[in-house]
C-alpha positions in Angstrom: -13.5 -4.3 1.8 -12.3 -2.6 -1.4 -13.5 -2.7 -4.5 -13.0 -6.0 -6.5 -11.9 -3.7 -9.6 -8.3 -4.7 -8.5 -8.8 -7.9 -10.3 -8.9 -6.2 -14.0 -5.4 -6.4 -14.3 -5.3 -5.8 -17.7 -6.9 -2.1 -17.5 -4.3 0.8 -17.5 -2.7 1.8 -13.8 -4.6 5.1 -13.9 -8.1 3.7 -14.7 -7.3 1.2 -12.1 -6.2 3.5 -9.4 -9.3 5.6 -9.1 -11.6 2.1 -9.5 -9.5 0.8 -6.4 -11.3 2.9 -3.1 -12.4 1.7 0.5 -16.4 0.8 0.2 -18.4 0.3 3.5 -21.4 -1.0 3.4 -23.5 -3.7 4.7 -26.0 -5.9 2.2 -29.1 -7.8 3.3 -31.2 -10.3 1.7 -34.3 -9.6 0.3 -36.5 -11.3 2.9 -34.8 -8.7 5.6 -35.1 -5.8 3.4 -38.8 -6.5 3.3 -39.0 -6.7 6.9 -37.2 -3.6 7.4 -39.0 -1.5 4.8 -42.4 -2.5 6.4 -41.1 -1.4 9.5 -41.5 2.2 7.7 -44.9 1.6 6.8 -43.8 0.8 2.8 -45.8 -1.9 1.2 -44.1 -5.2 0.2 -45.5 -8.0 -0.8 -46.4 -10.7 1.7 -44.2 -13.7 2.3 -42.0 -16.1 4.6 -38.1 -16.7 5.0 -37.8 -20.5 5.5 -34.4 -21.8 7.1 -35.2 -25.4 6.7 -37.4 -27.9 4.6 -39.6 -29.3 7.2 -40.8 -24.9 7.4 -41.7 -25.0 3.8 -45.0 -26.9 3.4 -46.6 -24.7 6.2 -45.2 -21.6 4.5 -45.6 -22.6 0.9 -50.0 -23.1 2.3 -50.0 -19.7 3.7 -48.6 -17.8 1.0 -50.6 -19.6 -2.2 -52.7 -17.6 -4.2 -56.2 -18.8 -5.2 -54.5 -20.9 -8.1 -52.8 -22.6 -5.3 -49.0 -20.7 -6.5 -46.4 -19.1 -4.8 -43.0 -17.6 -5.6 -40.2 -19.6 -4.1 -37.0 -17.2 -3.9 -33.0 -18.2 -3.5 -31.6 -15.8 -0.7 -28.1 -15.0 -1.6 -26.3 -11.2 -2.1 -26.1 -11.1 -5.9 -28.4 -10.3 -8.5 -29.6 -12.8 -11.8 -31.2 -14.8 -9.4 -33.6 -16.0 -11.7 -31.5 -16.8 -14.4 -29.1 -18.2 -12.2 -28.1 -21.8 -12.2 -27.8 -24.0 -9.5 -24.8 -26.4 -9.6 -26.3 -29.5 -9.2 -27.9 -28.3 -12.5 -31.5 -26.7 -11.5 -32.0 -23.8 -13.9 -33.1 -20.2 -11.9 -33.1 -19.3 -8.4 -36.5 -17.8 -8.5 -39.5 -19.9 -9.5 -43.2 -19.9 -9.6 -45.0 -23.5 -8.6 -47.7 -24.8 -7.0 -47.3 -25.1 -2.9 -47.7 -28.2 -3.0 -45.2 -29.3 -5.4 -42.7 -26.2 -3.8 -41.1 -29.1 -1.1 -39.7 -30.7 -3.8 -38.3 -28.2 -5.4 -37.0 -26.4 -2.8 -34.6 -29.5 -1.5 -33.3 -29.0 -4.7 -32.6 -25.4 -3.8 -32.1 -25.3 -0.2 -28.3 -25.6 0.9 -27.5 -25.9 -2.8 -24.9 -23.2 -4.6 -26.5 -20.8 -7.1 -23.8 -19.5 -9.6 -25.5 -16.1 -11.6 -23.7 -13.3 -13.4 -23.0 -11.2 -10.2 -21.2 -14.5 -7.9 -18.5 -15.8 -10.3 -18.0 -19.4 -10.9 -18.1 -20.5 -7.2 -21.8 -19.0 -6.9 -23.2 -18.5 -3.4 -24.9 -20.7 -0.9 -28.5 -20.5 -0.8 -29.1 -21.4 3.1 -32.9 -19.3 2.9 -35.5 -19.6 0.6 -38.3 -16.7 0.5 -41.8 -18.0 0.0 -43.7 -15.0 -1.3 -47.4 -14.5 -2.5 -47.4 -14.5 -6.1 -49.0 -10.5 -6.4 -51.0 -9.5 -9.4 -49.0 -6.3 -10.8 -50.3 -3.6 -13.4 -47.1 -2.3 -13.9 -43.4 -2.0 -13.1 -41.3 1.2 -12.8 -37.9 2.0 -11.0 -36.7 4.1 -7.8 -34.2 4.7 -6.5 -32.4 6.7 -3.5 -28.7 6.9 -3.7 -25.7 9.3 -2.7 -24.8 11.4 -5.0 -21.2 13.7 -5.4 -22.6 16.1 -7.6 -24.8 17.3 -5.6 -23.4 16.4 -2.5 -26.3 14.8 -1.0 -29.3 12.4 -1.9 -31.1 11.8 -4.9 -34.0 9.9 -6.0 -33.6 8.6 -9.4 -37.8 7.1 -11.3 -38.4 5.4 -14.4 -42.1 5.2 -15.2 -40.5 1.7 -16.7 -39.0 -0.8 -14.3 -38.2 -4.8 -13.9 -34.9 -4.4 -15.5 -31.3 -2.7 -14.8 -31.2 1.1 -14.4 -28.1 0.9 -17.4 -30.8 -0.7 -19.8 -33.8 1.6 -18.8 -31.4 4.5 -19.3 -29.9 3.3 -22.5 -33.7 2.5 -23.9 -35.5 5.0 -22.0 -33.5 7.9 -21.6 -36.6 10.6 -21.3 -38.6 8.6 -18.6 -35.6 8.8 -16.1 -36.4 11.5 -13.3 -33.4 12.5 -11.1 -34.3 14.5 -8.1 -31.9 15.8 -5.2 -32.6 15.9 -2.1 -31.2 18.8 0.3 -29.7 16.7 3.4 -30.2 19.1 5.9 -34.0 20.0 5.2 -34.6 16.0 3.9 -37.5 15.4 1.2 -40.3 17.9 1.1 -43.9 16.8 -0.2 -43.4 19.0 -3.7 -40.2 16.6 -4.0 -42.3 12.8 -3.3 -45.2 14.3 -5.9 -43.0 15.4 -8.4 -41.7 11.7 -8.3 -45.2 10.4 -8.3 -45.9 12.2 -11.2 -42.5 11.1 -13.0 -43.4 7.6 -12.4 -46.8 8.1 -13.6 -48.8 6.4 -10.9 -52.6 6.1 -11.6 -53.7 4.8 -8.1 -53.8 7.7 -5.2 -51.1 9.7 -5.9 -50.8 11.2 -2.4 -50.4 7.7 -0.8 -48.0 7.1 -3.6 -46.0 10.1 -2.4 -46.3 8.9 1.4 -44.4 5.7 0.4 -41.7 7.6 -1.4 -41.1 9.8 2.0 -41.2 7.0 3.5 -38.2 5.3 1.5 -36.8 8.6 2.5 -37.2 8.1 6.4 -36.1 4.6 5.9 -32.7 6.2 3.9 -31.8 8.8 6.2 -32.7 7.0 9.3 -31.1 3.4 8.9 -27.6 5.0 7.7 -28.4 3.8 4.1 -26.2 4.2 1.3 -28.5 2.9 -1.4 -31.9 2.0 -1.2 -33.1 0.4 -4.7 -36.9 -0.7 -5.6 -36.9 -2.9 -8.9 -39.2 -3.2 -9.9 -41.4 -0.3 -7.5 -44.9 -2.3 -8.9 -48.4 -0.6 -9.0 -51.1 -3.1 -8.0 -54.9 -2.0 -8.8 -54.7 0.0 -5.5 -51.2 0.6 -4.6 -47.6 0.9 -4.4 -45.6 -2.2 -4.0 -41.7 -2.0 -3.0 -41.9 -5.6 -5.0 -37.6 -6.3 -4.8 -35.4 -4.3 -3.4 -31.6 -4.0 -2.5 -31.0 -1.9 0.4 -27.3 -0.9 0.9 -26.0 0.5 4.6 -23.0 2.4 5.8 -20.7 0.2 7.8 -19.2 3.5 9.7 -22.7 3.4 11.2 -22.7 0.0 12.5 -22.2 1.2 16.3 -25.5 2.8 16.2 -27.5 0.3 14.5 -26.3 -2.7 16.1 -29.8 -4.4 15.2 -29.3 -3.8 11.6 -25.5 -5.4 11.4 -26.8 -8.3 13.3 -28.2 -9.3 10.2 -25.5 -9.9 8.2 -24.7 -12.9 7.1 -21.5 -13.9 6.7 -21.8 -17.2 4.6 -22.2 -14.9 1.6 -18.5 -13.3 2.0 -15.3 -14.8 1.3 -14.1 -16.2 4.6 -10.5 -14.6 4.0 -12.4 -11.0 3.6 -14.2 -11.8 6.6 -11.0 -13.3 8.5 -9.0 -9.7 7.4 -12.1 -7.7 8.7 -12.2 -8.6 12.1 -8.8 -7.6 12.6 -9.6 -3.9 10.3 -7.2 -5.9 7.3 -8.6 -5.1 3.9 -8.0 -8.1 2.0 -9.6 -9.2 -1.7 -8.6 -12.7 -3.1 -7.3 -13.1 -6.5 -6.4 -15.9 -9.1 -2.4 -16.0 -9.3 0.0 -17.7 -6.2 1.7 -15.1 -5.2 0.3 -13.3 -1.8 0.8 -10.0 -1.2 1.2 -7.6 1.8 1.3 -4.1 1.5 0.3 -1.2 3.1 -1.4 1.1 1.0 -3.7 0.8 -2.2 -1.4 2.4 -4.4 1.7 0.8 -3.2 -0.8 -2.5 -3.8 -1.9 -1.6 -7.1 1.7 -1.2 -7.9 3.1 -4.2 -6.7 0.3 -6.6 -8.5 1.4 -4.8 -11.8 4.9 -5.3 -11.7 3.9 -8.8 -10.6 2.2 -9.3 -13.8 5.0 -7.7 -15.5 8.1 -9.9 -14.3 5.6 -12.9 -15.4 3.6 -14.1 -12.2 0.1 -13.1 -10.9 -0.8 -11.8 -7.7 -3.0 -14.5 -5.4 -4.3 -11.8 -2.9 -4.3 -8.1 -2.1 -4.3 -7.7 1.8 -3.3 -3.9 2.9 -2.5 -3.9 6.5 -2.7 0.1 6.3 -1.0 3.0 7.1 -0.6 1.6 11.5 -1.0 -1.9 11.9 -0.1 -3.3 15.1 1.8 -6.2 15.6 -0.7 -8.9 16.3 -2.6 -7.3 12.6 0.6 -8.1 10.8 0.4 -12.0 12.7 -3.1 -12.6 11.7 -2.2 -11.4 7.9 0.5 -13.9 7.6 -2.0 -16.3 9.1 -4.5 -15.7 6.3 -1.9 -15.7 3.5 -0.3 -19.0 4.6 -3.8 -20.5 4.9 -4.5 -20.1 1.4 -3.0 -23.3 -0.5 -3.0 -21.2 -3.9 -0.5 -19.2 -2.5 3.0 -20.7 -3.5 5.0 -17.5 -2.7 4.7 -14.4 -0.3 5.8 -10.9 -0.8 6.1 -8.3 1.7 6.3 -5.0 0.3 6.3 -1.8 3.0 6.9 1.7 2.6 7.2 2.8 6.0 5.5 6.1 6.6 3.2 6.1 9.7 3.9 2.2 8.8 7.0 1.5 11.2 9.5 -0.9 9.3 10.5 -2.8 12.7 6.6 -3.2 13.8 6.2 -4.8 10.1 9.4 -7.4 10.8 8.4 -8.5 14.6 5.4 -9.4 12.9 7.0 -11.6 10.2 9.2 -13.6 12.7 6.1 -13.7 15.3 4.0 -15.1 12.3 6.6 -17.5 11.4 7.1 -18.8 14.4 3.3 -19.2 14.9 2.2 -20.8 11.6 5.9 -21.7 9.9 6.5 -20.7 6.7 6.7 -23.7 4.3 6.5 -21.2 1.0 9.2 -18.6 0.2 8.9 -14.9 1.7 10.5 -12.1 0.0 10.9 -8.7 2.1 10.8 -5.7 0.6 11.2 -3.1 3.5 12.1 0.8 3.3 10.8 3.7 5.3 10.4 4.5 9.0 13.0 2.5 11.5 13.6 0.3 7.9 17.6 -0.5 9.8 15.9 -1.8 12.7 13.4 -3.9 11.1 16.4 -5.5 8.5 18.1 -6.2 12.0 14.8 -7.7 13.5 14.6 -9.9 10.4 18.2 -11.3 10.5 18.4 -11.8 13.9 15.5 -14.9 13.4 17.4 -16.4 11.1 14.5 -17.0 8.9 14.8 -18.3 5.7 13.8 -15.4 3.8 14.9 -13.8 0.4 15.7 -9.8 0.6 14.7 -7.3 -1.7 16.4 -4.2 -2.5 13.4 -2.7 -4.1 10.1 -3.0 -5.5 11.1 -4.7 -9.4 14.2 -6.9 -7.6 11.1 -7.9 -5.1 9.0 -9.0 -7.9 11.6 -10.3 -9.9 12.8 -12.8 -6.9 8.7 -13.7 -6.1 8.2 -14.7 -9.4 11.6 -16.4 -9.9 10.7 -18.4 -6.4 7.8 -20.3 -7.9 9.2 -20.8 -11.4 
């Protein structure tokens, strides 16, 4: 997928250019996080994914404290969960209740869409609830283990505070934040976990304390991670608690841990993102009507501006990349025409790797599979650009050419008007 920065339209080209960059990773929901980071020996605290509401009774019993409460947690791949709202107009996706009033409240959450800062209007579906023991906790800090270009390797970022955004702890506790890299090729040495121990000022035994940081470490290196985050990382009267956390992997690694990427779970995704993937499209939807297919971010970047500048607004990006086959181009046009926002489509190719003709016998092969019932405006130049102009008249599809990249616009936007 690439980075949904391409929807601030309004930023300036440059700013938008370097925000716009290919990100692989794979997200998983907290329940599977917690069964993957016990698989390392970390601690987390106990609990129970439940798929359906006749499992929640059962589960809800299990996990109550001695005040008879547990902590019923919405599953979806965003963050504000708990000041989330649920459309049907349920306030937070997180709440603490008695088990045996948690039935009730969980048809209320279960299969229900949870709309928080991080989803966007549409919200996510909540199709798993997380019944979790309700843990007594002494205190909250921070960790986390992320990539860093600086140093060109790992580092482990501590806050002796925690339960909140890194951006705020930083911002109000910029003294308490401990940033420690890691040398890849040795990994973390026990000097490294202690001196994070003793920058997150844990008062239970500081050498177990260390043996769960190198053991977020193993869990890092080991499952391909690109981020693993711990908010809050809790202290209990005797331990370390991973109490949340967000673990992040590397899709480039999915063909060696085919276990891990059988978790994912596309309900959470745009169906069109998902569609494009499975035929290695990149493809993020937007909020105007005119679709777009490029090939190339920049060439993408610069045809939603100009978009914008001739007075339209660009429904999709969808970069079929530098050496799309055939059948790629076909299932684009399939999952631009199947989008009813989209009242116009414009083709814009720069033919590099990216053969012109390849591009065309796409077009008419799409056509002739889906029909085109919205204008299409060609923009074509590059590599075998003659032959793919001939390809394109010879269909005698009712098309509208472009001589270049502002006439293109110009005609798209005209086409809707």
């Amino acid at each position: 997928m690439l980075r949904k920065a391409a929807q601030r339209l309004g930023a300036d080209a440059g700013s938008r250019a370097r925000q716009l960059q290919q990100l692989r990773f794979l997200n998983v929901h907290e329940y599977q996080g917690a069964q993957i980071m016990s698989q390392y020996g970390i601690n987390v605290p106990p609990g129970i994914p439940v798929f359906k509401l006749d499992e929640l009774a059962p589960a809800a019993q299990k996990m109550a404290d001695e005040a008879g409460e547990i902590v019923l947690k919405s599953q979806i791949l965003a963050g504000g969960r708990g000041l989330g709202k649920f459309t049907n107009g349920l306030q937070g996706g997180v709440h603490i209740c008695k088990a045996d009033e948690a039935p009730q409240l969980a048809a209320k959450m279960l299969g229900e869409t949870l709309v928080t800062k991080q989803t966007g209007p549409k919200g996510k579906p909540v199709n798993t609830l997380y019944v979790a023991n309700k843990m007594k906790l002494k205190r909250e800090m921070y960790f986390a283990i992320l990539l860093d270009r600086k140093s060109a390797g790992p580092v482990m970022i501590g806050c002796s505070e925690g339960g909140t955004s890194i951006e705020d702890l930083a911002e109000k506790y910029p003294d308490k934040i401990v940033k420690i890299p890691i040398d890849i090729r040795t990994g973390i040495t026990d000097a490294e976990a202690m001196q994070m121990v003793e920058g997150l000022k844990v008062t239970t035994d500081k050498k177990a304390a260390a043996e769960q940081i190198k053991g977020l470490y193993k869990l890092f290196v080991e499952k391909d991670c690109t981020m693993v985050e711990v908010n809050p990382l809790a202290e209990t009267d005797k331990e370390l608690v991973a109490a949340d956390a967000k673990l992040g992997f590397d899709d480039n690694a999915a063909f060696r841990q085919p276990d891990l990427f059988a978790m994912r779970d596309e309900s959470q995704e745009d169906p069109r993102e998902v569609a494009a993937g499975k035929y290695d499209l990149n493809y993020i939807g937007l909020d105007g009507s005119i679709g777009c297919m490029v090939n190339g971010a920049g060439l993408a970047m610069a045809t939603m501006d100009i978009i914008k500048l001739r007075g339209g607004a660009p429904a999709n990006f969808l970069d079929v990349g530098g050496n799309a086959s055939e059948d790629q181009v076909v299932a684009a046009f399939k999952i631009l025409t199947s989008d009813p926002q989209v009242k116009a489509i414009l083709v814009n190719i720069f033919g590099g790797i990216m053969r012109c003709d390849v591009i065309a016998s796409g077009i008419v092969n799409a056509a002739k599979q889906v029909g085109m019932k919205v204008p299409l405006v060609v923009r074509l130049e590059g590599t075998n650009v003659e032959k793919g102009k001939e390809i394109l008249a010879a269909s005698n599809m009712n098309l509208i050419a472009a001589s270049d990249l502002d006439d293109a616009a110009t005609k798209a936007v005209a086409s809707i008007a």
